[in-house]
N, C-alpha and C positions, 0 to 999 in steps of 0.2 A: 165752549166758545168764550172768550174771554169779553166780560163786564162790560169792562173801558169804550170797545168796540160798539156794543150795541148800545150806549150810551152816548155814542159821538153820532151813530148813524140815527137815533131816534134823535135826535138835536135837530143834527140837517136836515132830515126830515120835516120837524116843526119848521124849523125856517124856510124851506123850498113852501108848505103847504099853506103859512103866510103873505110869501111874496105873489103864490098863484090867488089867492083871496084876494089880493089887492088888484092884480093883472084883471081877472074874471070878473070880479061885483065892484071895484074901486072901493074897498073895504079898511081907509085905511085904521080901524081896528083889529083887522086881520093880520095888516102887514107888521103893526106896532106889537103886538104881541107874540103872535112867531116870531118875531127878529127877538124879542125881551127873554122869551122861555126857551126858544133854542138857543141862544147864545150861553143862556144860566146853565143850559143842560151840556154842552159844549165845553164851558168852564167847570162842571161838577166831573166830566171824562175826565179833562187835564189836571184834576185836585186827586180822583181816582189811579190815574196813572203815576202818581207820583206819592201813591202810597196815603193818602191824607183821606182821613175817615171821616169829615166833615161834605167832601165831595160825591159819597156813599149817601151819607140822612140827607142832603140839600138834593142830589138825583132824586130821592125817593119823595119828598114831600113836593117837590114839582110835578112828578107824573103822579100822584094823588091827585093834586089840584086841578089838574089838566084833565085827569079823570073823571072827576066831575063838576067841573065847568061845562064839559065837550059831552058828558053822559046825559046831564040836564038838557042840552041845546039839542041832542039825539032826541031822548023820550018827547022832547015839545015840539019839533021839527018831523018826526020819523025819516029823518033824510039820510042813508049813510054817512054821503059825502059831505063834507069831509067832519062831520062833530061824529061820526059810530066808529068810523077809519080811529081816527085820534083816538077818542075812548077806547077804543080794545085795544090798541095799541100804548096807551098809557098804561091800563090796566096790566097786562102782559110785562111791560119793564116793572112797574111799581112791586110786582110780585117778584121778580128776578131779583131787583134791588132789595128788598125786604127778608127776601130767602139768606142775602149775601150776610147782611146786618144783622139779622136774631140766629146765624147759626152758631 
């Protein structure tokens, strides 16, 4: 499956699981950062798609980040939803992207 693809659908993602943070707990930390890191992950698709290898390492160290921001909020929390969802999910691209980059 192509890169770009699950690059754009993990974005959205972040951004839809922001905008419900905000809807559900009026979080608007929730909403400020899913719109900020799906957007960046959105723009890292569109840098990827068009061949630019900068949009490659910037995917990769956002879903790091997101990885353990949302891994920390899991182990302190034990709550899946939504910081375990995120984390395995970041983790999951982070290695995709990473696999892409050191081969």
């Amino acid at each position: 499956m192509n890169l770009v693809y699950i690059v754009w659908v993990y974005g959205a993602l972040v951004i839809i699981g922001g905008v419900m943070g905000f809807v559900k707990a009026k979080s608007k930390a929730s909403l400020i950062s899913g719109l900020a890191f799906g957007t960046l992950l959105l723009l890292c698709g569109y840098a990827m798609s068009e061949g630019r290898r900068w949009g490659l390492q910037a995917g990769l160290g956002i879903s790091i980040a997101l990885a353990v921001i949302m891994g920390r909020r899991y182990f302190a929390t034990k709550k899946f939803m939504p910081a375990g969802l995120v984390a395995g999910m970041s983790v999951v691209v982070a290695v995709l992207l990473g696999m892409e980059l050191f081969r």
